[in-house]
N, C-alpha and C positions, 0 to 999 in steps of 0.2 A: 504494500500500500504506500502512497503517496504522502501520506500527513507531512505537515509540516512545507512541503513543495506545492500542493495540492490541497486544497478546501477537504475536511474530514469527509464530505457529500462526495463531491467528485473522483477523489482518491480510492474511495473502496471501490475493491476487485469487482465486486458484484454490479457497481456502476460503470466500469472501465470497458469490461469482457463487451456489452451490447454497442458501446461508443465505439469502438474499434473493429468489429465487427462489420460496422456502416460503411467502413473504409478499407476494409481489407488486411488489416494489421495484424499480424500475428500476436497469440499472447502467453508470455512467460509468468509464473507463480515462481515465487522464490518461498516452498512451504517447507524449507528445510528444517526450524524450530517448532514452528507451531500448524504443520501441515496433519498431525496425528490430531488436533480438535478436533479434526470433521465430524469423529466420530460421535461428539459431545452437539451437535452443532442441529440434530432434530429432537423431537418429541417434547412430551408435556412440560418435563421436570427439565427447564431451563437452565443451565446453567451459566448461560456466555449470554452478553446483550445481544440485541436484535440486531444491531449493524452487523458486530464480530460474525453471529454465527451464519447469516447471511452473505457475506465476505469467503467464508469455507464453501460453504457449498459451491459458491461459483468457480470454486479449483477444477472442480471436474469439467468446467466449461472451456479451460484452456487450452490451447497448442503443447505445451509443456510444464512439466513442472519439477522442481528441486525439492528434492526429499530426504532428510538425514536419521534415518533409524538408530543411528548412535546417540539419537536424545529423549526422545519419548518413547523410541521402541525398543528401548533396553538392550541396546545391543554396542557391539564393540568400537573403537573409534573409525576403524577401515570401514563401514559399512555405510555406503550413502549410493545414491544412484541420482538420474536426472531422468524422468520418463516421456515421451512423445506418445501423441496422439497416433501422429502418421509414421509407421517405423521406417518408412523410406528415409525419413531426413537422416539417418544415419551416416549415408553417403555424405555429404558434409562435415564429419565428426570423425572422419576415419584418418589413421595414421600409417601409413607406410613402412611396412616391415616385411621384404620378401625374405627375406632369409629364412624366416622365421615364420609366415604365416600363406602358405601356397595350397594346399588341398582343396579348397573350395572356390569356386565362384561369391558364394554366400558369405555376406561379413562374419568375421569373426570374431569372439568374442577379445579374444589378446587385442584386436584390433578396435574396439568404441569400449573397452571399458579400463576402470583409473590402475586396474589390480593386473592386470595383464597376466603374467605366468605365474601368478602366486594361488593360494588354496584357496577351496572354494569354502572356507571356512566360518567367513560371513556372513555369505547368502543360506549357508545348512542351521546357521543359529540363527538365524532371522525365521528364516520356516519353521526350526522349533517352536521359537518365540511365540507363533503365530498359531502355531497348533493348539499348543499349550493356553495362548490370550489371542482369541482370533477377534479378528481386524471388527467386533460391532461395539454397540455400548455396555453392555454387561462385561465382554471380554475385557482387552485392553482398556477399552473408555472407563471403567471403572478406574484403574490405575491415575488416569489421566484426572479422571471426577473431584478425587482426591486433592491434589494440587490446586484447584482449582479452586475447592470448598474452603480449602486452605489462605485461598489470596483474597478471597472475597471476605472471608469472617478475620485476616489482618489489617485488611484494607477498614473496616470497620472499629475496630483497636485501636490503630493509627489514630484515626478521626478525632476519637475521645482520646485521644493520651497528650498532655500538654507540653510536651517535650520532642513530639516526634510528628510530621506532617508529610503526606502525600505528595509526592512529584506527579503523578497523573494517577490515574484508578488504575488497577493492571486488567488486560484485558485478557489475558489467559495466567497464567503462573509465576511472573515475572513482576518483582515489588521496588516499585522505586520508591524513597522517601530522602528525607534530609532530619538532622536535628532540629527543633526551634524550640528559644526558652518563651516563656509568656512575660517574660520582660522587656521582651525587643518591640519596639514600637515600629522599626523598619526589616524587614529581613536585606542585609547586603552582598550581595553573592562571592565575593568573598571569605565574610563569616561562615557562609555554608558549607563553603568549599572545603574550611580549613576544621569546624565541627566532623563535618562527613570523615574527613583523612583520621582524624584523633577517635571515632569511635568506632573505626578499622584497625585503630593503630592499637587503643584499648582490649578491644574483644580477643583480635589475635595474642596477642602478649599476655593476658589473665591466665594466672599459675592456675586459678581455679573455674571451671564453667568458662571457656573459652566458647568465639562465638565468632567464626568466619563471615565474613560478609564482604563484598565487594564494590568499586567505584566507578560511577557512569560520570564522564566526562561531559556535560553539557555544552550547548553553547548559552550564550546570554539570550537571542533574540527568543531560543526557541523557550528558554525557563522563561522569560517574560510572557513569551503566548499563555502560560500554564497559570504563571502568578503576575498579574503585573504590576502589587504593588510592591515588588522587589524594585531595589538598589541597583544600581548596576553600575559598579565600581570596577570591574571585571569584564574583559571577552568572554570568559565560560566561567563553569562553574562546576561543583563537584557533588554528585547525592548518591548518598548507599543503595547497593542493589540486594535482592536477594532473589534464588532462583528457587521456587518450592516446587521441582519435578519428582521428587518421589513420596508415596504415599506415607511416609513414614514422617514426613511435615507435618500431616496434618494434626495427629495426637504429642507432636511436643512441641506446638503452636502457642498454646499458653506461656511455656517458661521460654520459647525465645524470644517473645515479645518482651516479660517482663527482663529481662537479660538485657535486648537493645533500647529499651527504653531507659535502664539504669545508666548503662553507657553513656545515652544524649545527653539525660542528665547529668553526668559530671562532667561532659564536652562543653554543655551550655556554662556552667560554671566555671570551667578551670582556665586557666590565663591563655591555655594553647586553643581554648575554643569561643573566645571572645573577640578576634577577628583583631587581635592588635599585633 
């Protein structure tokens, strides 16, 4: 999707695929992270908003799409593919190897895929994977559900916690926030920048209940669209990520909240998170 480049309206896939279509445009999905929603993406028990899971469904409307099973589908880091509609486009995609790949007229595989003469080790744990959690919503989408249930009931946390604020809602399992004390009458992105570093720098370093979380580099214009009565002392700016992809987020949800909110709290206080 386009955000940020593109109107939220305009941008989603769902809107794109009929726009382009008018014109003959071919269309690529990059559903490498979050191309496994789909499976969350019908029926009553809603889990994704209306645009999101609207946005999934139109992957299967496309010319192509990018798919990384090394993230939602439990599988190892070698395992990703790109799929076509039309398997002709292949011919495009192929590389040149006669020494090495002459028996056939027919492409081969050494020849359009990333893994070339190595085992096929990937794709047999992927069709485990899938046996085992086949591709609906009770299978895998359950695993997925989790995660999900997980960002929406912290995203909710967040809200009420005086110490810690939302960078945007997450739209599948991905949390972005920042510190913020209830003493700041301006948030300066700056201070955020340098809060978010110190309850990274916190969480990893604690001898006791350590607590990994990571940092999205913003820019300013785009943290303005989100807050605008932020500051803007600063080109970019810095807010904690967290990624809640396994279902085992969701029952110790409770204590990493209270965990990173203790952190903000002593970033918002202490000298190194007061923006001087």
């Amino acid at each position: 999707m386009a955000e940020g480049v593109l109107s939220r309206e305009v941008g989603a896939l769902h809107c794109i695929v009929p726009l382009v279509r008018r014109y003959g445009v071919r269309v690529h999905a990059d559903a490498a992270y979050g191309g496994f929603f789909r499976l969350l993406a019908d029926g009553d028990a809603q889990l994704l908003a209306v645009e999101t899971g609207a946005a999934l469904r139109a992957v299967a409307q496309c010319d192509s799409v990018a798919i990384d099973p090394h993230k939602h589908g439990l599988q190892p880091y070698g395992c990703g593919a790109v799929l076509f509609r039309d398997p002709e486009v292949a011919r495009f995609f192929r590389h040149d190897s006669p020494y090495t790949y002459y028996t056939s007229r027919r492409p081969h595989l050494g020849e359009i895929s990333l893994e070339c003469s190595r085992s096929g080790a990937a794709a047999a744990a992927l069709w485990l994977t899938f046996r085992l959690l086949p591709l609906t919503r009770a299978g895998l989408g359950g695993v997925l559900a989790a995660g999900r249930r997980a960002a929406v009931r912290w995203a909710g946390l967040i809200d009420a916690s005086p110490y810690l604020e939302l960078y945007q809602p997450p739209e599948l399992d991905i949390m972005t926030y920042y510190p913020a004390s209830p003493a700041d009458a301006l948030s300066r992105l700056s201070r955020i920048a340098a809060r978010s570093s110190e309850v990274m720098r916190r969480g990893m370093n604690a001898k006791e209940e350590p607590v990994f979380l990571s940092i999205a580099r913003i820019p300013a214009a785009e943290f303005i669209a989100r807050h605008a009565d932020a500051v803007v002392d600063s080109d970019h700016t810095q807010v904690l990520r967290s990624v809640l992809m396994k279902p085992e987020s969701e029952p110790y949800l409770g204590q990493l909240h209270h965990r990173v909110e203790k952190l903000a709290k002593a970033a918002c206080a202490g000298p190194r998170g007061n923006g001087r």
